[in-house]
C-alpha positions as CSV (number, residue, x, y, z in Angstrom):
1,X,28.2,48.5,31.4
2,X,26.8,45.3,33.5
3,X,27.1,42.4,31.1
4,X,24.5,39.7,31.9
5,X,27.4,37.1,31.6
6,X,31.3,37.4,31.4
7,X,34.1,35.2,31.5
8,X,36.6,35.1,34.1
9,X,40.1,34.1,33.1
10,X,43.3,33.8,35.7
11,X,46.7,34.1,35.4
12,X,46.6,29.9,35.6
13,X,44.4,30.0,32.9
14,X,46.7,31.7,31.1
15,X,50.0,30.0,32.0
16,X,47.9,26.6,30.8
17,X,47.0,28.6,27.3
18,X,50.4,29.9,27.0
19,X,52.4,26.3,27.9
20,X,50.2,24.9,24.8
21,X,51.3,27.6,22.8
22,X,54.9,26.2,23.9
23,X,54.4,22.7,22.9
24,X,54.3,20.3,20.2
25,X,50.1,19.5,19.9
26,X,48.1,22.5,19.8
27,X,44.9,20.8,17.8
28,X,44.0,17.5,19.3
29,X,46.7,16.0,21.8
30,X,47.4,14.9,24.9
31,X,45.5,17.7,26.8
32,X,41.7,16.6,25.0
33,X,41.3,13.3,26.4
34,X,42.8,14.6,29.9
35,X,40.4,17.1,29.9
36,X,37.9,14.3,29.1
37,X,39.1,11.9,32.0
38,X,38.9,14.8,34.5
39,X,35.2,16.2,33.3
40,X,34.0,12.2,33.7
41,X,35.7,12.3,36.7
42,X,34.0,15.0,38.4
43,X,30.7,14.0,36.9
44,X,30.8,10.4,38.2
45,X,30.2,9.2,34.2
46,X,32.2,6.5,32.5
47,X,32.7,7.8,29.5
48,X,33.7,12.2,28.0
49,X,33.8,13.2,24.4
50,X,34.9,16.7,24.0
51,X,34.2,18.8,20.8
52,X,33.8,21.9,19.6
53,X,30.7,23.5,20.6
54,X,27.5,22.0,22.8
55,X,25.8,22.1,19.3
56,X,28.1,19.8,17.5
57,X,27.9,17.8,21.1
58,X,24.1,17.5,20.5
59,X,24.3,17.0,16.8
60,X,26.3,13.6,17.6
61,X,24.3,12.3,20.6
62,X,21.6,12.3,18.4
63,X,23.4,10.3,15.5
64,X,24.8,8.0,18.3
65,X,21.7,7.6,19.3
66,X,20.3,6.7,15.9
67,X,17.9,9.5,15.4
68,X,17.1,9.7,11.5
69,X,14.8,10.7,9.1
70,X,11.7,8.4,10.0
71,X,12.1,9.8,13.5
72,X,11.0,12.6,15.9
73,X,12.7,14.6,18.6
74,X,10.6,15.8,21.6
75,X,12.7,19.0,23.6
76,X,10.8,22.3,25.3
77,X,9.9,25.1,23.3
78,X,12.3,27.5,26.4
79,X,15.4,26.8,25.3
80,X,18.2,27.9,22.9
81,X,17.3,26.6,19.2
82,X,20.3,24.5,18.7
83,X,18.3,21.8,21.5
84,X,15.6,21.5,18.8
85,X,18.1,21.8,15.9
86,X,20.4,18.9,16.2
87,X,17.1,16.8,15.3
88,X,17.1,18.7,11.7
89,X,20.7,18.0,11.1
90,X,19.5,14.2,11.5
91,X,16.7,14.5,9.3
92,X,14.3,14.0,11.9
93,X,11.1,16.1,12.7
94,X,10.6,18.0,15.9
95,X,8.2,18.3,18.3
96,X,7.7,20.3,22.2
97,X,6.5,19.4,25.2
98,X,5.6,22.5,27.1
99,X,7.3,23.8,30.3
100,X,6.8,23.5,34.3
101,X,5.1,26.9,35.6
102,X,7.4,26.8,38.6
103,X,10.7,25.6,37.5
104,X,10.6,26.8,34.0
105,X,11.6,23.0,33.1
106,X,10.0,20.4,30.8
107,X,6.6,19.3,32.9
108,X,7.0,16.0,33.3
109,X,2.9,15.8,33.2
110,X,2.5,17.3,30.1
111,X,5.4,14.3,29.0
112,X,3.4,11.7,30.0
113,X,-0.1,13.3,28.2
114,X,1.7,13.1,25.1
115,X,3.5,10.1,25.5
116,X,-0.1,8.6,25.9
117,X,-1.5,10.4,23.1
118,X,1.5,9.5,21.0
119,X,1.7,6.2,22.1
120,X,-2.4,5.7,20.8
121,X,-1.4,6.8,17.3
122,X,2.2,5.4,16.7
123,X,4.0,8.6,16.8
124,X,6.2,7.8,19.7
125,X,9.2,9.6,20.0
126,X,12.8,8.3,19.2
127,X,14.7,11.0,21.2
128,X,13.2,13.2,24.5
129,X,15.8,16.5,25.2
130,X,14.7,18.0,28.6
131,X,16.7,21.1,29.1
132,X,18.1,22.2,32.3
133,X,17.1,26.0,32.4
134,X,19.1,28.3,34.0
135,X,20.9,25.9,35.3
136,X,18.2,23.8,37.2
137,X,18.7,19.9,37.2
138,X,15.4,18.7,35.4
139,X,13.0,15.9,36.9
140,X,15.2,13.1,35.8
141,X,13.9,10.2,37.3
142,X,10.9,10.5,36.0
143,X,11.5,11.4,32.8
144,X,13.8,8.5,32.9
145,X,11.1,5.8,34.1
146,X,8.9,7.1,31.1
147,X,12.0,6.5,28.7
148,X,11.2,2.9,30.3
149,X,7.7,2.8,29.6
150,X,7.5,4.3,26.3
151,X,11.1,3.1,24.6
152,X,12.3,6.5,24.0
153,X,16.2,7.4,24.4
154,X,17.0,10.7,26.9
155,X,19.1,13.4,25.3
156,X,20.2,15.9,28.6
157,X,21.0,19.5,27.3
158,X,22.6,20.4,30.4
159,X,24.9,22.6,28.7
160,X,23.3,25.5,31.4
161,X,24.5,23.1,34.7
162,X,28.2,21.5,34.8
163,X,28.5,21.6,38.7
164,X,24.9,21.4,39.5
165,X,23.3,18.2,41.3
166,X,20.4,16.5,41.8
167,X,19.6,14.9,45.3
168,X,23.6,14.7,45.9
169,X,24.3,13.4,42.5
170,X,26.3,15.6,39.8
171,X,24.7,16.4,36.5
172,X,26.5,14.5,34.0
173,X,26.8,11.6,35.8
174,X,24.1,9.9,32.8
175,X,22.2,7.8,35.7
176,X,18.4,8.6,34.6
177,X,19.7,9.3,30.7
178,X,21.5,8.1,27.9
179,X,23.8,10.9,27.2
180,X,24.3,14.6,28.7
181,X,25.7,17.4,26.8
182,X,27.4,20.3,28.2
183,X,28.4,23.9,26.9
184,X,31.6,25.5,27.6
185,X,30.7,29.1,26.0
186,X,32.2,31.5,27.2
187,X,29.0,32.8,29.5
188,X,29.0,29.4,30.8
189,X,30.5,28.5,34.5
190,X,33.6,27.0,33.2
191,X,34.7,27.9,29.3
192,X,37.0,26.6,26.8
193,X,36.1,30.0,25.0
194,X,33.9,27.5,22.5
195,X,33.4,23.8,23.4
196,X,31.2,21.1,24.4
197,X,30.8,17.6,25.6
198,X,29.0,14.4,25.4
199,X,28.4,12.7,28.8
200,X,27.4,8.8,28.5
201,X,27.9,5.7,30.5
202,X,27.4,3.7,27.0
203,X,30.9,2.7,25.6
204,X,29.2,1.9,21.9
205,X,27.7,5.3,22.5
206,X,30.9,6.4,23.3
207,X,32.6,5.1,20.4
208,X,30.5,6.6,18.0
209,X,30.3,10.1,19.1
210,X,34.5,9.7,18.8
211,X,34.5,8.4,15.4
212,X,32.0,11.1,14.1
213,X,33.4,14.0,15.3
214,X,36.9,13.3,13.6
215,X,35.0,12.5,9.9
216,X,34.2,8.7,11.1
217,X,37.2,7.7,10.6
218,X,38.9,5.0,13.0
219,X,42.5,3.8,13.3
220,X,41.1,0.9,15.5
221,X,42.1,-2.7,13.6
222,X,39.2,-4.3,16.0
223,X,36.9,-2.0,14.1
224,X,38.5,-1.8,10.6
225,X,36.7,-3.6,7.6
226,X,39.6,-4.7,5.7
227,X,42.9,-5.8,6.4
228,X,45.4,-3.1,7.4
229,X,47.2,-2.3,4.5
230,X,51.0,-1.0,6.9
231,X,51.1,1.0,10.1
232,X,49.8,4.5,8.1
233,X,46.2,2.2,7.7
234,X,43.0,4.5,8.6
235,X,39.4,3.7,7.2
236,X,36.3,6.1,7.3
237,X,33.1,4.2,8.4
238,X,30.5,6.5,7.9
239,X,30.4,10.2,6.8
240,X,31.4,12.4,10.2
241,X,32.2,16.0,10.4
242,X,35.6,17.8,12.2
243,X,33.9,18.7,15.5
244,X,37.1,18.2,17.2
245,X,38.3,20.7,20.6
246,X,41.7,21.6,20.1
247,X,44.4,21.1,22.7
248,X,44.7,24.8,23.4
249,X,40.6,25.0,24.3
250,X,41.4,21.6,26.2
251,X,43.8,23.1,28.3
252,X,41.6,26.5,29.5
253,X,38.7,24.1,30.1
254,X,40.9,21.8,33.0
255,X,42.3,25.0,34.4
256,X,38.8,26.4,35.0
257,X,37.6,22.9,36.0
258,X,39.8,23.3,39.0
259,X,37.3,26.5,40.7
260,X,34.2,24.7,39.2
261,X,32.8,24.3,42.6
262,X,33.9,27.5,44.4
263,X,32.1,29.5,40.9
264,X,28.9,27.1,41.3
265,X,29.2,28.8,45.0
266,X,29.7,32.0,44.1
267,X,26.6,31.9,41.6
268,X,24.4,30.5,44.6
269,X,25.5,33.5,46.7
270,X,24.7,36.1,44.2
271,X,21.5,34.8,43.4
272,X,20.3,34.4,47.1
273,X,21.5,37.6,47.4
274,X,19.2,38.8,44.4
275,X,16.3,36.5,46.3
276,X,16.2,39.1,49.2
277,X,17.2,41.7,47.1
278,X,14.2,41.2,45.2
279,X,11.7,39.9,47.3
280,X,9.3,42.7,47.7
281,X,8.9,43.5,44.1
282,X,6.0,42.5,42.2
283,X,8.2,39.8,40.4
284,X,8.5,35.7,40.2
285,X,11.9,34.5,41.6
286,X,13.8,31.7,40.0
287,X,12.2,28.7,42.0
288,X,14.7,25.6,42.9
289,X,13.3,22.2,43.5
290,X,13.9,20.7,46.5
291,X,16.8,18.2,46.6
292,X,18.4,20.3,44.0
293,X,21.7,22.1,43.6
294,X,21.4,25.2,40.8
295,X,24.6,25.9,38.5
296,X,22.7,29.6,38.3
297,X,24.0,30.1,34.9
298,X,21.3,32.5,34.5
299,X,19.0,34.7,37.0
300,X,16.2,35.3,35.3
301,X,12.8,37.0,37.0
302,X,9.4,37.4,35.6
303,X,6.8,40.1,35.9
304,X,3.9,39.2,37.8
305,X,0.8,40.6,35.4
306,X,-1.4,41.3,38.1
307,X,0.7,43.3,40.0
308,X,3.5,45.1,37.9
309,X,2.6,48.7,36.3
310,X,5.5,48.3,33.3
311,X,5.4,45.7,30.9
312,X,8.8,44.0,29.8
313,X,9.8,45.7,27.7
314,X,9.6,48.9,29.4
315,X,11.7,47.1,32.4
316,X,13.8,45.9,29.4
317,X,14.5,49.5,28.0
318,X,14.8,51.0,31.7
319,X,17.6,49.0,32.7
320,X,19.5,49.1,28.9
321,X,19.0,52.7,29.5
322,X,21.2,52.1,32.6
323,X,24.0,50.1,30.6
324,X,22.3,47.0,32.4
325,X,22.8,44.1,30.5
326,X,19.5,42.4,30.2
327,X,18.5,39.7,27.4
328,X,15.2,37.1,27.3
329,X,16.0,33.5,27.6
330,X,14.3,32.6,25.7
331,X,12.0,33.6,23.0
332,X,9.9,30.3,22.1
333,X,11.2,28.3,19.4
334,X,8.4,26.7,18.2
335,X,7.6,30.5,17.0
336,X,11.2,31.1,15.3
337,X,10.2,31.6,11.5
338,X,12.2,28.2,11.0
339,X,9.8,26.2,12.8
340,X,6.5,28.1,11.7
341,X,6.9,27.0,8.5
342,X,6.8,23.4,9.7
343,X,3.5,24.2,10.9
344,X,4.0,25.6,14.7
345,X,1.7,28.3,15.9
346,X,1.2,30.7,18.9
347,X,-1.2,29.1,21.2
348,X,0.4,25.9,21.3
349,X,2.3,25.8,24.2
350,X,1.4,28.5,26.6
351,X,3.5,28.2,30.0
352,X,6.6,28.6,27.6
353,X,4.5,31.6,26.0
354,X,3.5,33.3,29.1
355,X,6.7,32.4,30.4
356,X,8.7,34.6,27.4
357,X,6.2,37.1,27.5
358,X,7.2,38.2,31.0
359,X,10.8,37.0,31.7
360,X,13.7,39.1,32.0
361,X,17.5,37.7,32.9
362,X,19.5,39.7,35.4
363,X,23.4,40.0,34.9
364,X,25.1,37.0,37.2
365,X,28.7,36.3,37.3
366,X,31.4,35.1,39.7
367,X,33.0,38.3,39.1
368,X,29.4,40.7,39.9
369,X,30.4,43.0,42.9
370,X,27.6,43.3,45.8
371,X,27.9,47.4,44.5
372,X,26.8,45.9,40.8
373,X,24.2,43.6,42.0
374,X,22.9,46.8,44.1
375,X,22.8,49.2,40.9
376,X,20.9,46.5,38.8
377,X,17.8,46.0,41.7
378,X,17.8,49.7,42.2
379,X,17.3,49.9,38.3
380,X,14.9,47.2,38.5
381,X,12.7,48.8,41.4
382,X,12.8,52.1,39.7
383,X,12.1,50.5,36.6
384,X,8.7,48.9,38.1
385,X,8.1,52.4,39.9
């Protein structure tokens, strides 16, 4: 079969597992905050707090942010549901802003129509997430100015792009946003086989996000509220949760940092490759804005209504049929039974419906041979035959 997504692990990946294994600190050592220092390194950010999934990473942004119960989150309805969960976790309510035709992206005109509107009857949000599908950088600047404007706080779910860039500047590097989370899944371009991180250029921010993943607990005396009892002295501050990465996750994630660049590469290759492949088939191709560089976690097409005779999910089924691993990214989540019942409805946001109702994703991985991408647009034509 041809997976849609698949890890790659080296030898070195391997020999940094296995010298873990070897030593002294296999939950959270020495090899975390290394991992840390080299991620903000590469991103150009002051400040890297890594946990255990991109959805705990999310979860804490949002407390570090101060998202609570009296607030709202905004985030895109074409996304993974954890980008619209971490507001729940807080408490808060939820609410989309619906995607970019082209890039697939949070519109950035459709933000600023509901900004107004929300602005005219005091519902501004507290927290905006733009997602960066696929591994597209999103409009930042722009969202950024109207975080400016309206006094909202910007949330990044990049956890698609580590090693994309915008305009020559890497993702992560928090200039037009208060935090950026990535995803180290295995699927993604770089793994710790589960992990994420929080991206800021906020040390208080920072701070925070530290203390919560590790229960809120601090063994800071600057920060303690009573006087340190002896040397063992630790206090809890608030009520935090054990999203900590382990030293053994820490330690694949630097060894795949090294190739970061050479697999953001490889993915550009395979998906211009796909570009010609494709190009004479009644499909849309992923479209990148100009100025940025795609990580190409995904390579997704749509159907083009007008002009293809199958519907999805008979191009679905014809390429499953050919152990072609093909998935949708993503089905709505405004109309996940979850967010129904909070009063969601088809109808509301229809480029992400349209969008879902004709997008298929396309297997794409450093390791995909010419010979594999060949067998999946052969499938693919025949499919649309």
């Amino acid at each position: 079969m041809i997976p849609y997504g698949h890890h790659q692990i080296t030898e070195a990946d391997i020999d940094a597992v296995v010298a873990i294994l070897r030593s002294d600190c296999l939950t959270q050592g020495p090899t975390v905050p290394r991992f840390e220092c080299a991620v903000a390194a590469c991103c150009g950010a002051r400040h890297a707090i890594a946990v255990n999934s991109a959805t705990s990473a999310l979860h804490l942004a949002c407390l570090g942010l101060g998202l609570g119960p009296d607030d709202v989150l905004w985030t895109v309805p074409n996304t993974f549901v954890a980008s619209a969960n971490c507001a729940r976790y807080c408490g808060a309510g939820v609410d989309f802003v619906d995607i970019d035709a082209d890039t697939w992206n949070m519109d950035v005109h459709a933000l600023r129509a509901k900004l107004v509107a929300a602005r005219r009857d005091g519902q501004l949000p507290t927290v905006v997430v733009p997602v960066h599908f696929g591994g597209q950088p999103t409009d930042q600047e722009e969202i950024w100015d109207l975080a400016r404007q309206f006094g909202f706080k910007v949330l990044e779910d990049a956890s698609h792009s580590i090693g994309a860039s915008r305009n020559g500047e890497r993702v992560g590097s928090c200039r037009w946003s208060d935090a950026v989370v990535f995803s180290f899944h295995p699927v993604k371009t770089i793994t710790t086989g589960e992990g994420g991180m929080v991206m800021t250029n906020d040390e208080e921010l920072a701070w925070r996000v530290a203390t919560l993943r590790s229960h809120g607990i601090t063994r800071d005396a600057v920060r303690m509220q009573c006087p340190p009892e002896g040397p063992w002295h630790y206090e809890q501050l608030e009520l935090g949760y054990n999203y900590r990465m382990t030293d053994l996750a820490a330690a694949l994630g630097l060894s795949q940092l090294e190739r970061l660049d050479e697999r953001v590469a490889c993915r550009n290759a395979l998906a211009r490759r796909y570009d010609g492949l494709l190009s004479a088939l009644p499909v849309a191709l992923p479209s990148i804005r100009r100025g940025n560089t795609s990580a190409f976690h995904l390579y997704v097409i749509r159907l083009r209504p007008n002009a293809a005779q199958r519907t999805q999910r008979d191009v679905f089924e014809a390429l499953r049929h050919r152990d072609i691993g093909t998935t949708l990214h993503y089905r709505p989540v405004h109309l996940q039974p979850y967010y129904r019942k909070l009063g969601f409805t088809p109808g509301m946001y229809s480029q992400a419906e349209a969008y879902a109702r004709e997008a298929i994703t396309l297997p794409l991985y450093p390791a995909l041979t010419e010979s594999d991408q060949d067998t999946v647009v052969e499938a693919v034509r025949e499919a649309l035959a």
